[in-house]
Residue frames as a rotation matrix with the C-alpha (Angstrom) as fourth column:
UNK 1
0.580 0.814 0.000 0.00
0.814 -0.580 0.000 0.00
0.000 0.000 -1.000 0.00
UNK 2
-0.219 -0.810 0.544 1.28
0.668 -0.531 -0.521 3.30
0.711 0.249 0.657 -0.65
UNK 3
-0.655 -0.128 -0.745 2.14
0.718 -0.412 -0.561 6.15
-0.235 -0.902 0.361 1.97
UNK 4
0.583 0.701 0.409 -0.61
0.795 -0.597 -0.109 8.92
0.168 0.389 -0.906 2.01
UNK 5
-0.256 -0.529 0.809 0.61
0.463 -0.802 -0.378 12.28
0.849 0.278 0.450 1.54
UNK 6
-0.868 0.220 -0.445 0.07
0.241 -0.598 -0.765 15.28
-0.435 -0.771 0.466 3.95
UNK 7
-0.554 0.664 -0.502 -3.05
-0.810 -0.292 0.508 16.19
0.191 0.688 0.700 1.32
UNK 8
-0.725 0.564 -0.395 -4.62
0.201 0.722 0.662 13.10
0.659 0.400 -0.637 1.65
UNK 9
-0.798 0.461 -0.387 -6.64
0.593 0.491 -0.639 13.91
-0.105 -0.739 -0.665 4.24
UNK 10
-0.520 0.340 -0.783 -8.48
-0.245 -0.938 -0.245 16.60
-0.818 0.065 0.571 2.24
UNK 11
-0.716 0.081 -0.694 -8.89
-0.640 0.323 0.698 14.59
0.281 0.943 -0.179 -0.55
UNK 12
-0.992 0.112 -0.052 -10.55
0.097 0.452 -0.887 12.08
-0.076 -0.885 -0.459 2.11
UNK 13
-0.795 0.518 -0.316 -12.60
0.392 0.042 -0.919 14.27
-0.463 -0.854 -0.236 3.21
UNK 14
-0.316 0.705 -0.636 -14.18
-0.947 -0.271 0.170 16.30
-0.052 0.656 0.753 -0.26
UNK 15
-0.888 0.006 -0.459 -14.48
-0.337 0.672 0.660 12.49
0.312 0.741 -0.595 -1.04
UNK 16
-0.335 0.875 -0.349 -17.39
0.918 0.219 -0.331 11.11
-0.213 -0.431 -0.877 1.84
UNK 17
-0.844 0.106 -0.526 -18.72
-0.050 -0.992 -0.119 14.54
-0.534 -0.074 0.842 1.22
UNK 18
-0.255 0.533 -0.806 -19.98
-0.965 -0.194 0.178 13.97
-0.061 0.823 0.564 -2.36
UNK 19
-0.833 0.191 -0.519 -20.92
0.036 0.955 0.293 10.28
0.552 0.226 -0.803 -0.92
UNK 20
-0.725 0.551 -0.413 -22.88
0.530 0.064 -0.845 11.94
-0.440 -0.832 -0.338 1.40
UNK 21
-0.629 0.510 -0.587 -24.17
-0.557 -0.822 -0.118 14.18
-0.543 0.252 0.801 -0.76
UNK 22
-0.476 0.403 -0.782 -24.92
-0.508 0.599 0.619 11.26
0.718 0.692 -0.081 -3.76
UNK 23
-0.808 0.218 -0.547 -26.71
0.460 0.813 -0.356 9.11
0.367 -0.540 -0.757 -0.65
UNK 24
-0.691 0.408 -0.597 -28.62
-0.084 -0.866 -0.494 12.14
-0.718 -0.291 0.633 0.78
UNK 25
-0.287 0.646 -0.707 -30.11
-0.816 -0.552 -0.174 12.61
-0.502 0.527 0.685 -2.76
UNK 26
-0.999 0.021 -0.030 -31.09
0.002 0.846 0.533 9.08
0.036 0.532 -0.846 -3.73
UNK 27
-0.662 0.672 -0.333 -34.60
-0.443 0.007 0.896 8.04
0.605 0.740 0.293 -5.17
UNK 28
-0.145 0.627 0.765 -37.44
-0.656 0.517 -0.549 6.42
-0.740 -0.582 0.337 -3.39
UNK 29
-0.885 0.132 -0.446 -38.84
-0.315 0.537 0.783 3.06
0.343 0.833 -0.433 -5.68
UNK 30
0.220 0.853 0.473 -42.30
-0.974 0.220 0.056 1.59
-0.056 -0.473 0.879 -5.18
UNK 31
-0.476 -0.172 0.863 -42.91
-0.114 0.984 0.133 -1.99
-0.872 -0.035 -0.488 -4.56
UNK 32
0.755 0.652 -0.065 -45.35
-0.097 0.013 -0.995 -1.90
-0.648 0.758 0.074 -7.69
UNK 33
0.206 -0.625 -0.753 -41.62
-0.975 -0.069 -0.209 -1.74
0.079 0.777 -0.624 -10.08
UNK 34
-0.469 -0.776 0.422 -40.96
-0.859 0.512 -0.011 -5.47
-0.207 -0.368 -0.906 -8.44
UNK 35
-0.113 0.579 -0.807 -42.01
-0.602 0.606 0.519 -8.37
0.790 0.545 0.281 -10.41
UNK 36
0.418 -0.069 0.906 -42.99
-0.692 0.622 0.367 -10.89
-0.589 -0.780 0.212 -7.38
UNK 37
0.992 -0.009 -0.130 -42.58
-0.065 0.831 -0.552 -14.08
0.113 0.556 0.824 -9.89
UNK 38
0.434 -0.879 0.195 -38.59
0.525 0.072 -0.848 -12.68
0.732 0.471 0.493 -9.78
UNK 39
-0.025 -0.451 0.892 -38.07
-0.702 -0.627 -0.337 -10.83
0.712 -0.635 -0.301 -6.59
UNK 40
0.301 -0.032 -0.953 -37.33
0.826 0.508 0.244 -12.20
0.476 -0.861 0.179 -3.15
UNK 41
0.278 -0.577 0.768 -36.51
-0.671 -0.689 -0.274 -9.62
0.687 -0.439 -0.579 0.14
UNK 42
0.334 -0.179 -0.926 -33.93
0.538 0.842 0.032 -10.65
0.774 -0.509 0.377 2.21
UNK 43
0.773 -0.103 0.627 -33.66
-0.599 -0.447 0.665 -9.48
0.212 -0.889 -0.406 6.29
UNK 44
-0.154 -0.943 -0.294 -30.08
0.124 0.277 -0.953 -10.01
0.980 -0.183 0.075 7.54
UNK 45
-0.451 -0.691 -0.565 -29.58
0.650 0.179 -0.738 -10.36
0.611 -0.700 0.368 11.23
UNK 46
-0.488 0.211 0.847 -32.50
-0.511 -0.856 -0.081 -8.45
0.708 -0.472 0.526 12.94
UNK 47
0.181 0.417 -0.891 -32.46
0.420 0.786 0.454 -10.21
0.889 -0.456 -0.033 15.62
UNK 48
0.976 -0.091 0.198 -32.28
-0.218 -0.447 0.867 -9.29
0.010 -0.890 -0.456 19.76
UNK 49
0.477 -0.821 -0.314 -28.40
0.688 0.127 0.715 -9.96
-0.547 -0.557 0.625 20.01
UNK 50
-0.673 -0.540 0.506 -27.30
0.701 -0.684 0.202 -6.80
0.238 0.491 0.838 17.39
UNK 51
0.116 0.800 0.588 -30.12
0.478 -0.564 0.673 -4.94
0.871 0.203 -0.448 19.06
UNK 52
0.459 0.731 0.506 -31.22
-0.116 -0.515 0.849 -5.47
0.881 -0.448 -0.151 22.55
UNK 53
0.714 -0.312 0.627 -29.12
-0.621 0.132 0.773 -7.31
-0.324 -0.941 -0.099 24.67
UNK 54
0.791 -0.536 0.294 -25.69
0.503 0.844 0.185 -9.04
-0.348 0.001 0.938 24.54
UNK 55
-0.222 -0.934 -0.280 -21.86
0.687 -0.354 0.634 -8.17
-0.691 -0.051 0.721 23.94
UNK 56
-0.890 -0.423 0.169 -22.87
0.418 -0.610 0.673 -6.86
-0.182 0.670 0.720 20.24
UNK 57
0.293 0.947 0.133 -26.45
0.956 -0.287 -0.066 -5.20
-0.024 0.147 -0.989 20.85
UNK 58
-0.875 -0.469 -0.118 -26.56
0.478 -0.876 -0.064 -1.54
-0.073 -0.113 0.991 19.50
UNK 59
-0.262 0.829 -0.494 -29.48
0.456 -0.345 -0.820 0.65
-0.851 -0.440 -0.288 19.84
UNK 60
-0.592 -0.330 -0.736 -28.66
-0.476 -0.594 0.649 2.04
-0.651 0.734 0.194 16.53
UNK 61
-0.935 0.306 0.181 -30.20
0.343 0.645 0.683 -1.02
0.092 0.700 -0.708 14.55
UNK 62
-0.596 0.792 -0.132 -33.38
0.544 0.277 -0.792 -0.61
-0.591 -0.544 -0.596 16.63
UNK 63
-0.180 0.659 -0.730 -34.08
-0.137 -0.752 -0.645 2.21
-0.974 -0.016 0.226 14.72
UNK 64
-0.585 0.324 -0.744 -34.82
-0.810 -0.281 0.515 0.35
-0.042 0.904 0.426 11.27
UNK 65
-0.788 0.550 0.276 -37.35
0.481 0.830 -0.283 -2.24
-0.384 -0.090 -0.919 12.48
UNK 66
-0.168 0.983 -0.067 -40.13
-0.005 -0.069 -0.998 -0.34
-0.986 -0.168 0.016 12.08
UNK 67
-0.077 -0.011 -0.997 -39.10
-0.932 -0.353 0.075 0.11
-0.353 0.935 0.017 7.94
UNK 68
-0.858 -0.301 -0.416 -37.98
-0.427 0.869 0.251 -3.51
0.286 0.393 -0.874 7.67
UNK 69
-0.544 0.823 0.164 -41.23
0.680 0.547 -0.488 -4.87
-0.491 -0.154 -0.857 9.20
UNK 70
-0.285 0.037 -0.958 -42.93
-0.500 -0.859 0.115 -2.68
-0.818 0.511 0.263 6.89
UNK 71
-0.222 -0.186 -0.957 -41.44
-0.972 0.113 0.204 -3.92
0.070 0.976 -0.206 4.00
UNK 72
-0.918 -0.365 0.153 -42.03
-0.383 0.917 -0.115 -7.17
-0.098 -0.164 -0.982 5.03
UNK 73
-0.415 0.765 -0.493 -45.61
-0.039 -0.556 -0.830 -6.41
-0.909 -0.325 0.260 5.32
UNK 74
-0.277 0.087 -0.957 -45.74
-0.824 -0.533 0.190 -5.26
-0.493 0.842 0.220 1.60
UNK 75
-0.588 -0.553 -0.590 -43.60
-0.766 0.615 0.187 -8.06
0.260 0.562 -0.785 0.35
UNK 76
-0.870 0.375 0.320 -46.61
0.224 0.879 -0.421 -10.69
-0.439 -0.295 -0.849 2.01
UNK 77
0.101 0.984 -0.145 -49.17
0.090 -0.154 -0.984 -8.99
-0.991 0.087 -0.104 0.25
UNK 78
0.507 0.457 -0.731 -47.63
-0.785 -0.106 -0.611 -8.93
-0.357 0.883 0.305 -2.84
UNK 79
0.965 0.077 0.250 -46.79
-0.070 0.997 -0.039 -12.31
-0.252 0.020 0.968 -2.48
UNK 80
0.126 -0.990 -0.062 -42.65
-0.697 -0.044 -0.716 -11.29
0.706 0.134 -0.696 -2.67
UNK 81
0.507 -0.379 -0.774 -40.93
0.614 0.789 0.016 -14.67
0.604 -0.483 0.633 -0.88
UNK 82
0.511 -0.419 0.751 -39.20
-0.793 -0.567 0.222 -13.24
0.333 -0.709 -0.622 2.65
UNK 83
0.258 -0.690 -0.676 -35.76
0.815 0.532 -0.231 -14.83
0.519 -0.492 0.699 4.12
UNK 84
0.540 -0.315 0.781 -34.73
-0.628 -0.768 0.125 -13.53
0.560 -0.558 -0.612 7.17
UNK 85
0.137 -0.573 -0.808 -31.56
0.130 0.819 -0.559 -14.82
0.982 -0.028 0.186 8.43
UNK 86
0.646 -0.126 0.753 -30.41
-0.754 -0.257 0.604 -15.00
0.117 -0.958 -0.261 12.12
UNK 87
-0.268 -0.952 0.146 -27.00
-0.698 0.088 -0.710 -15.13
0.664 -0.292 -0.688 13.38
UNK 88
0.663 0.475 0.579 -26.82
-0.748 0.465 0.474 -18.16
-0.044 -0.747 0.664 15.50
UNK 89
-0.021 -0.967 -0.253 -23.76
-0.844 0.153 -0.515 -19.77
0.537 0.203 -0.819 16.89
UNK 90
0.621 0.044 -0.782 -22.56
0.484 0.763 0.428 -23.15
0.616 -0.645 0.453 18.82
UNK 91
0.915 -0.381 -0.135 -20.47
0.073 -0.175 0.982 -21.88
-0.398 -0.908 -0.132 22.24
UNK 92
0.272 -0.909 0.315 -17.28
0.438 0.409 0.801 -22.60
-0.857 -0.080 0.510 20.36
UNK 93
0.711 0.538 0.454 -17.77
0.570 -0.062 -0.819 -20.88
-0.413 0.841 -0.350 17.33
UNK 94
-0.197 -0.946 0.256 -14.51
0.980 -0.198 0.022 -19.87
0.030 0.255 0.967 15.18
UNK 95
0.100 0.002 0.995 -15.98
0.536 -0.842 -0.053 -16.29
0.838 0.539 -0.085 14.80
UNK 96
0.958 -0.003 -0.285 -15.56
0.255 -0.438 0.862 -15.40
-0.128 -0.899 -0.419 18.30
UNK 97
0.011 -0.973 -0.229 -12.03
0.961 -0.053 0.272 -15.36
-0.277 -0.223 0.935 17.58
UNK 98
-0.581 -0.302 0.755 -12.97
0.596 -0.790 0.142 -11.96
0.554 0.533 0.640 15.83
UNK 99
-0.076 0.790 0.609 -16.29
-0.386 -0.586 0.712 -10.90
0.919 -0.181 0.349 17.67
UNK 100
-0.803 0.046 0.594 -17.05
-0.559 0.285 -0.778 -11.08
-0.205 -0.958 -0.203 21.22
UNK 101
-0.974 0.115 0.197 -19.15
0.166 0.949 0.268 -14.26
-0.156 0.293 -0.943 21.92
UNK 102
-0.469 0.843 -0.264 -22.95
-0.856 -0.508 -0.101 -12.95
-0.219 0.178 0.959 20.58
UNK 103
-0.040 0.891 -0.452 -26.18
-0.999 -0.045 0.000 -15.35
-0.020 0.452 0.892 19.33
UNK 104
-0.853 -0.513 0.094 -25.46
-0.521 0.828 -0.210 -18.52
0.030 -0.228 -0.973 20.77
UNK 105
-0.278 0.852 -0.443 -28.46
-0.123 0.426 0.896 -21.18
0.953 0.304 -0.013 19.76
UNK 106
0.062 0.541 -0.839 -30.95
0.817 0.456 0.354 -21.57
0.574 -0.707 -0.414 21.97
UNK 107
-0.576 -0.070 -0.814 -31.12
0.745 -0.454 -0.488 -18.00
-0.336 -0.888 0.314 23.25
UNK 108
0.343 0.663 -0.666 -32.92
0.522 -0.724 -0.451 -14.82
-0.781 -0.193 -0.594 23.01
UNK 109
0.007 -0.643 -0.766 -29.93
-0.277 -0.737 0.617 -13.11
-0.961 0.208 -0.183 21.40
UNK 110
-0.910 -0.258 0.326 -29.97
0.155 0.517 0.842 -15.69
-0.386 0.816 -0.430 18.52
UNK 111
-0.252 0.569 0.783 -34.08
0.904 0.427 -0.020 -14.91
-0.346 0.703 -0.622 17.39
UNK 112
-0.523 0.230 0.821 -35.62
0.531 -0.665 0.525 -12.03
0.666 0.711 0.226 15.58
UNK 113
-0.925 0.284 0.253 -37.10
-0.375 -0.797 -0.474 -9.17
0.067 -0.534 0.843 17.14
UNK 114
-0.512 0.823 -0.245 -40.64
0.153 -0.193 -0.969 -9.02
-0.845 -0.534 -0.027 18.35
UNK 115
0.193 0.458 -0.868 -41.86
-0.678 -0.577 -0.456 -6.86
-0.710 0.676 0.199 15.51
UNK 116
-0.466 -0.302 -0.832 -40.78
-0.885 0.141 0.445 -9.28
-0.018 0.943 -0.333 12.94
UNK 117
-0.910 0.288 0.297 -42.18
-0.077 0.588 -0.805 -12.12
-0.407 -0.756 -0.513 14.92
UNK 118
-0.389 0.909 0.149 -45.41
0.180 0.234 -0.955 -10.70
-0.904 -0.345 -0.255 14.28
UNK 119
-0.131 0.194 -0.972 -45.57
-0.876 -0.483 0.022 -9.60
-0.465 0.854 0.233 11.08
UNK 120
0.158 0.123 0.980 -44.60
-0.280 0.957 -0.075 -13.34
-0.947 -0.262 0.186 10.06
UNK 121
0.918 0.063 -0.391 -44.70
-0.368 -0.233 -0.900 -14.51
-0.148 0.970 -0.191 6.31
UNK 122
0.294 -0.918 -0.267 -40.82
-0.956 -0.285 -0.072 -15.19
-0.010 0.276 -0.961 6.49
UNK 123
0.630 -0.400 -0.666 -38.15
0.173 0.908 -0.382 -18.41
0.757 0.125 0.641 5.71
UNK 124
0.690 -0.654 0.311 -36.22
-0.677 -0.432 0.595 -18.25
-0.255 -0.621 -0.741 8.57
UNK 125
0.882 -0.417 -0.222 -32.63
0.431 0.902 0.017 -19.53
0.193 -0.110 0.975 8.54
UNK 126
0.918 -0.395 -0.016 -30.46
-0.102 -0.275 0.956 -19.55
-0.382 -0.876 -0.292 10.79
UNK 127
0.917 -0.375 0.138 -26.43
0.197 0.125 -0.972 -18.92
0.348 0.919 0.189 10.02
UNK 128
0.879 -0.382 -0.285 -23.22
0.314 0.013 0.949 -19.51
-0.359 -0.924 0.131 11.76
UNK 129
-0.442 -0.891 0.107 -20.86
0.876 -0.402 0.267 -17.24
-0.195 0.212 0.958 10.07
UNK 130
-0.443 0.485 -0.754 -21.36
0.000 -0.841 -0.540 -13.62
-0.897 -0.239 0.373 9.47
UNK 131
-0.688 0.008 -0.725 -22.11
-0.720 -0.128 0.682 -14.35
-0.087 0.992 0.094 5.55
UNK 132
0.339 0.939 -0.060 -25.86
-0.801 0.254 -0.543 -15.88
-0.494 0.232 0.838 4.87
UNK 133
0.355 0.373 -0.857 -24.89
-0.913 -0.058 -0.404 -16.79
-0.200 0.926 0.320 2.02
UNK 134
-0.574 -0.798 -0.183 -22.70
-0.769 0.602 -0.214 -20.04
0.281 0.017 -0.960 2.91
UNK 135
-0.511 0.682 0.523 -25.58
-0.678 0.054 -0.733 -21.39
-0.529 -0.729 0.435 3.85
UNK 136
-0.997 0.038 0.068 -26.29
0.075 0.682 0.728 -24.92
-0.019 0.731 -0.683 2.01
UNK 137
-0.515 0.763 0.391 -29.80
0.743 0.625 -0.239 -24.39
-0.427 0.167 -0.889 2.57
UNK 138
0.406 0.306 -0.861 -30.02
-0.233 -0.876 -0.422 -20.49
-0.884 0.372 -0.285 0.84
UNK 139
-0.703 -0.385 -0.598 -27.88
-0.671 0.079 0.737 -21.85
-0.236 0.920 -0.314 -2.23
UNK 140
-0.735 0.515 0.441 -30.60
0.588 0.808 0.035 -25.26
-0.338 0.285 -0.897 -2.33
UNK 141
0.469 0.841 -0.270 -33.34
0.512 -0.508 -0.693 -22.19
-0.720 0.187 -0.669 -2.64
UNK 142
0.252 0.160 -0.954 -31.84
-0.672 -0.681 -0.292 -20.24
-0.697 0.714 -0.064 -5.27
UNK 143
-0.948 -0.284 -0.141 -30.69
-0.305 0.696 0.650 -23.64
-0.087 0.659 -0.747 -7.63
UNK 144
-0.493 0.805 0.329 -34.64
0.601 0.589 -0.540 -24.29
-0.629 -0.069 -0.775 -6.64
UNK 145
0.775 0.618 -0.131 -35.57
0.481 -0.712 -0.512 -20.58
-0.410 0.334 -0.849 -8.03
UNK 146
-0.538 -0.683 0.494 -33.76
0.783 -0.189 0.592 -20.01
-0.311 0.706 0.637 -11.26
UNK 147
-0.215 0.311 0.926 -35.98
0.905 -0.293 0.308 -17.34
0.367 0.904 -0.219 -12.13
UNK 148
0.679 -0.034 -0.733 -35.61
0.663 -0.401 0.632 -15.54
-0.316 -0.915 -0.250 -9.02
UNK 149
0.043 -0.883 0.468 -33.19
0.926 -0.141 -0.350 -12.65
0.375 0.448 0.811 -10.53
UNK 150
0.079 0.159 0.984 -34.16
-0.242 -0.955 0.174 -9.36
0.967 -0.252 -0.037 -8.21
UNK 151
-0.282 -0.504 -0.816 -32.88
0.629 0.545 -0.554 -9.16
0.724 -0.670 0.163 -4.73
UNK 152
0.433 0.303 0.849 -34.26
-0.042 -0.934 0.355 -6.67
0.900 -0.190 -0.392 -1.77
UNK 153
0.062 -0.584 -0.810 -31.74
0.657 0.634 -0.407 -6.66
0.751 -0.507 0.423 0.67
UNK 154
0.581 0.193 0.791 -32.47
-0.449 -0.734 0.509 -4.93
0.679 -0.651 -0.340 4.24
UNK 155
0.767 -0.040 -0.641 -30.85
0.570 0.501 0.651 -5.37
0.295 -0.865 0.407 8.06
UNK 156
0.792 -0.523 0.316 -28.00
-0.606 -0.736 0.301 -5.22
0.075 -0.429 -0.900 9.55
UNK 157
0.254 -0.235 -0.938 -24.58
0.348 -0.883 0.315 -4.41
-0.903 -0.406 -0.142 9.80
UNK 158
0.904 0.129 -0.409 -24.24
-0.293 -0.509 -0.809 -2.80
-0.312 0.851 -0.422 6.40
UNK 159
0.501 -0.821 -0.272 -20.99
-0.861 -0.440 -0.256 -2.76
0.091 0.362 -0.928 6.41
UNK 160
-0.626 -0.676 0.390 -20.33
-0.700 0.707 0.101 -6.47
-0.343 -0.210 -0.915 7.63
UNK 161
-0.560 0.217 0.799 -22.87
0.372 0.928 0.008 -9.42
-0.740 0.302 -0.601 7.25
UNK 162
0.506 0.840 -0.197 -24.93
0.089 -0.278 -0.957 -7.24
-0.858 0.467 -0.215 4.64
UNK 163
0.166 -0.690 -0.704 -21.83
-0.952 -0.299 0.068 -5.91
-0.257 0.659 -0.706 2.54
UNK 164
-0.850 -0.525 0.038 -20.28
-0.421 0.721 0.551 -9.86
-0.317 0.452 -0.834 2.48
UNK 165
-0.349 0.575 0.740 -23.83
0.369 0.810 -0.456 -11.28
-0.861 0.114 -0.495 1.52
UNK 166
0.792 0.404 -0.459 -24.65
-0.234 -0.494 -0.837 -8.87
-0.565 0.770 -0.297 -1.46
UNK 167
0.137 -0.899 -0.415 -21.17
-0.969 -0.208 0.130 -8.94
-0.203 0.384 -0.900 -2.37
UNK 168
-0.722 -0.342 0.601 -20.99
-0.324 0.935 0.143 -12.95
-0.611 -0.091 -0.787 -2.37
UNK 169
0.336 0.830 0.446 -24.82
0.389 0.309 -0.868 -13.37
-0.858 0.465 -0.218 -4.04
UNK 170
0.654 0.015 -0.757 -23.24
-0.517 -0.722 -0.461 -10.94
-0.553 0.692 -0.464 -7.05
UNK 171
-0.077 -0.997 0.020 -20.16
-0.942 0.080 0.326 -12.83
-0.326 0.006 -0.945 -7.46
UNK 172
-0.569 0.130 0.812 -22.03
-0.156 0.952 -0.262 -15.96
-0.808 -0.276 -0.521 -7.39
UNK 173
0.790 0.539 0.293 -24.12
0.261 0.137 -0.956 -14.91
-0.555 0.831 -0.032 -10.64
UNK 174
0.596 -0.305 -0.743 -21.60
-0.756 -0.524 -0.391 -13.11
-0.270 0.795 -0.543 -12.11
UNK 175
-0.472 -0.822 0.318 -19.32
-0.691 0.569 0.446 -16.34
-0.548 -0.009 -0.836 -11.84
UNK 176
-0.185 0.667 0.722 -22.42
0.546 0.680 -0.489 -18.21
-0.817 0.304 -0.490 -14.11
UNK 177
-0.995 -0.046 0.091 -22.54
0.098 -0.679 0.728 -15.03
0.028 0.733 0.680 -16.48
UNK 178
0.069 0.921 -0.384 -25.90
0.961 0.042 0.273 -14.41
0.267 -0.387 -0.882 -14.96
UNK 179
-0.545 0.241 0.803 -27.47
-0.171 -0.970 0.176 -10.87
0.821 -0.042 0.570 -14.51
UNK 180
0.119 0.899 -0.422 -29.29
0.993 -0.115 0.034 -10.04
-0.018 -0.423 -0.906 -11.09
UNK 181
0.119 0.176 0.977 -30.27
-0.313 -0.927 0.205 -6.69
0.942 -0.330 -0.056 -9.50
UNK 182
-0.625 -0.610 -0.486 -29.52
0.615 -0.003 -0.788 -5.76
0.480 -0.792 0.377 -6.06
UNK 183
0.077 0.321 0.944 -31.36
0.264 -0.920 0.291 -3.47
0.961 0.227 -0.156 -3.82
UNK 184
-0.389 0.194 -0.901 -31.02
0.919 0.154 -0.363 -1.91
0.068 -0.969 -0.238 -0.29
UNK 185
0.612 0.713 0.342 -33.23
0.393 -0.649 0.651 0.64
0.686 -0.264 -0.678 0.75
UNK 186
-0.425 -0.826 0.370 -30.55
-0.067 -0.379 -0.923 3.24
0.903 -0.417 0.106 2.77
UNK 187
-0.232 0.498 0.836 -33.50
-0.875 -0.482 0.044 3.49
0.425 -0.721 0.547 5.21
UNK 188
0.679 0.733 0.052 -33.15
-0.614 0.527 0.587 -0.27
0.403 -0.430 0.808 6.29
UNK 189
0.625 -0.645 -0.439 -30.06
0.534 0.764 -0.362 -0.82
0.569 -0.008 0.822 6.81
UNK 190
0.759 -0.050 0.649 -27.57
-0.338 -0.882 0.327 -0.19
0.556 -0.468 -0.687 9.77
UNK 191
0.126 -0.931 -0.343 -24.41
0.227 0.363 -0.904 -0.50
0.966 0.036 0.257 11.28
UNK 192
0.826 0.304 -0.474 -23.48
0.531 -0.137 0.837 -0.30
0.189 -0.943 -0.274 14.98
UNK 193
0.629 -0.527 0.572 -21.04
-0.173 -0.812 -0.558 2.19
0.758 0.252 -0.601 16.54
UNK 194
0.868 -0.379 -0.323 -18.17
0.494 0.580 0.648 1.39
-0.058 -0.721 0.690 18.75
UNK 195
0.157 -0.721 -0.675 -14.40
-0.712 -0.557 0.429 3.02
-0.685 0.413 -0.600 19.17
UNK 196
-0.713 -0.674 -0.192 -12.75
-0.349 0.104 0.932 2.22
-0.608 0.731 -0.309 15.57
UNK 197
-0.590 0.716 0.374 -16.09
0.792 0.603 0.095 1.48
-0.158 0.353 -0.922 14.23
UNK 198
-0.734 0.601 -0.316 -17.93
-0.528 -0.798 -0.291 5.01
-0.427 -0.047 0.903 13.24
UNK 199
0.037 0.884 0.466 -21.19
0.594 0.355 -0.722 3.86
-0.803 0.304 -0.512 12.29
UNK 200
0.172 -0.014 -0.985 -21.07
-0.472 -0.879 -0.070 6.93
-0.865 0.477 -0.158 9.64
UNK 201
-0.255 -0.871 -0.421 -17.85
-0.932 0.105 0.346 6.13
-0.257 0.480 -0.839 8.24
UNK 202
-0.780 -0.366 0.508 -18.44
-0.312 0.931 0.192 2.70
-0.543 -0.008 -0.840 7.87
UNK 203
0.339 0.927 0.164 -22.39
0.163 0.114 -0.980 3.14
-0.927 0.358 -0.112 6.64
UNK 204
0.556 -0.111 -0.824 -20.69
-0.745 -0.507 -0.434 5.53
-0.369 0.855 -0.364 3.77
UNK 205
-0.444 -0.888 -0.124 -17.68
-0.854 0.376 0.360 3.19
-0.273 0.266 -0.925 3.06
UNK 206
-0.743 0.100 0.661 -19.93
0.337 0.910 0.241 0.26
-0.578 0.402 -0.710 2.49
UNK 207
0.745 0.566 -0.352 -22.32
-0.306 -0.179 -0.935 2.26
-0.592 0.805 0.040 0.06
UNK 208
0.377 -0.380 -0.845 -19.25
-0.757 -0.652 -0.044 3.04
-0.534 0.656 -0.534 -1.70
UNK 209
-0.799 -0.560 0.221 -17.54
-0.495 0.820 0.289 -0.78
-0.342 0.121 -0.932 -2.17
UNK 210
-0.110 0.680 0.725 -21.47
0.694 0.574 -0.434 -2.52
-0.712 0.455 -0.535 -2.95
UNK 211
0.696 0.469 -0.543 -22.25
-0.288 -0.511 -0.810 0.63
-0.657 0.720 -0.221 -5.73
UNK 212
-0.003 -0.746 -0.666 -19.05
-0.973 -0.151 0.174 -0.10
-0.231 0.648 -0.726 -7.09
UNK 213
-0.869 -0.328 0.370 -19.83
-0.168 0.899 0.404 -3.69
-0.465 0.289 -0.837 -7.32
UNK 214
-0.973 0.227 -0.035 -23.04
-0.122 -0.379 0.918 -2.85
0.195 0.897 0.396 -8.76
UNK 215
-0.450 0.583 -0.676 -25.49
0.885 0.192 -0.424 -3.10
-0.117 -0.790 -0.602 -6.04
UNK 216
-0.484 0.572 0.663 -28.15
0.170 -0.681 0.712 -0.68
0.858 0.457 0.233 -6.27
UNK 217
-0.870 -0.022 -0.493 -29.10
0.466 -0.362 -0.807 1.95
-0.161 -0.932 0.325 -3.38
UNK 218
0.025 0.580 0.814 -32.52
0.253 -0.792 0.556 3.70
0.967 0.192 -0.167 -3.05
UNK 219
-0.381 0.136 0.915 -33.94
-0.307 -0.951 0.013 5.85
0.872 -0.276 0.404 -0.59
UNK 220
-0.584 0.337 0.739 -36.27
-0.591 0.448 -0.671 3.52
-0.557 -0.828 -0.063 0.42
UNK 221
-0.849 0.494 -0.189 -39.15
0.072 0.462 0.884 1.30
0.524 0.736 -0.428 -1.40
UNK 222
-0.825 0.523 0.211 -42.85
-0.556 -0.819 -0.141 2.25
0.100 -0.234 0.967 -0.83
């Protein structure tokens, strides 16, 4: 890696600027643009142990349940297919080596909020790494639904299990020469804040790495 100058940090900073600005000024979409026959929304990790209680609960998330159970809402009335994953570990789990120990099966910390609870409608499946997508029984559903090619991707933390599951589902068509679509709605997704962890910084920094992989941001979806 090269050394940054004395300048870089100006350069830096015009940069999140005009990411904040280009994020600020993004579109709203309706659900009415989403073919159901070809869409699916998926809910990352809104569960009570990145919320309410345990090592990695942040109060931040809390504040996009009420959008994501929403959309969820919609997506059962217009008959859009709902996965919602939840983190959920054995005691020993290799990822502690990175994350204090969080969503251990068979607790609280490991199911979905309340609010999602009731809304209902969803596949639930459960996932012991921060990346969904390794999941032999989310890859058995899309080899089941080849015609599935539109993605609505909401939760949490943007910048970790959301970023590596968009990023990994893209990678995984593009590696078939397959077209999908991406979407996250800015207003459903969230990151938690900690020292070396700005929530900001880190929201902006994973817009910038999924747009550039061609992941598509709106506002929100109506």
């Amino acid at each position: 890696m090269r050394k940054f100058s004395a300048q870089t940090p100006d350069n830096c900073k015009n940069a999140v600027i005009e990411l904040i600005d280009e994020i600020n000024g993004l579109s709203s979409m309706s659900l009415s643009d989403f073919a159901p026959e070809k869409t699916a929304m998926i809910v990352v990790d809104v569960v009570n142990g990145f919320i309410r209680e345990g090592a990695m609960a942040s109060n931040l998330v809390e504040g996009i349940i009420p959008e994501v159970a929403s959309l969820m809402e919609k997506c059962n009335k217009a008959e859009i297919p709902v996965v919602a994953f939840a983190d959920c570990h054995k005691e020993d789990c290799a990822e502690f080596a990175s994350f204090p120990p969080h969503c251990i099966e068979n607790t609280s910390e490991s199911e979905l909020v309340d609010e999602l609870k009731k809304v209902g409608g969803y596949f639930l499946m459960k996932k012991n790494s921060t990346n969904g997508f390794h999941e032999k029984v989310f890859k058995q559903c899309l080899i089941q639904n080849p015609t599935t090619n539109t993605f609505i991707v909401v939760g949490d933390c943007t910048d970790i299990c959301v970023m590596q599951f968009c990023l990994t589902l893209k990678t995984w068509y593009t590696q078939q020469n397959r077209n999908i679509e991406i979407y996250i709605p800015v207003n459903a997704v969230e990151t938690y804040d900690a020292p070396g962890h700005d929530a900001d910084f880190m929201n902006i920094a994973a817009y910038k790495l999924m747009k550039d992989s061609g992941i598509k941001f709106v506002k929100e979806i109506k």
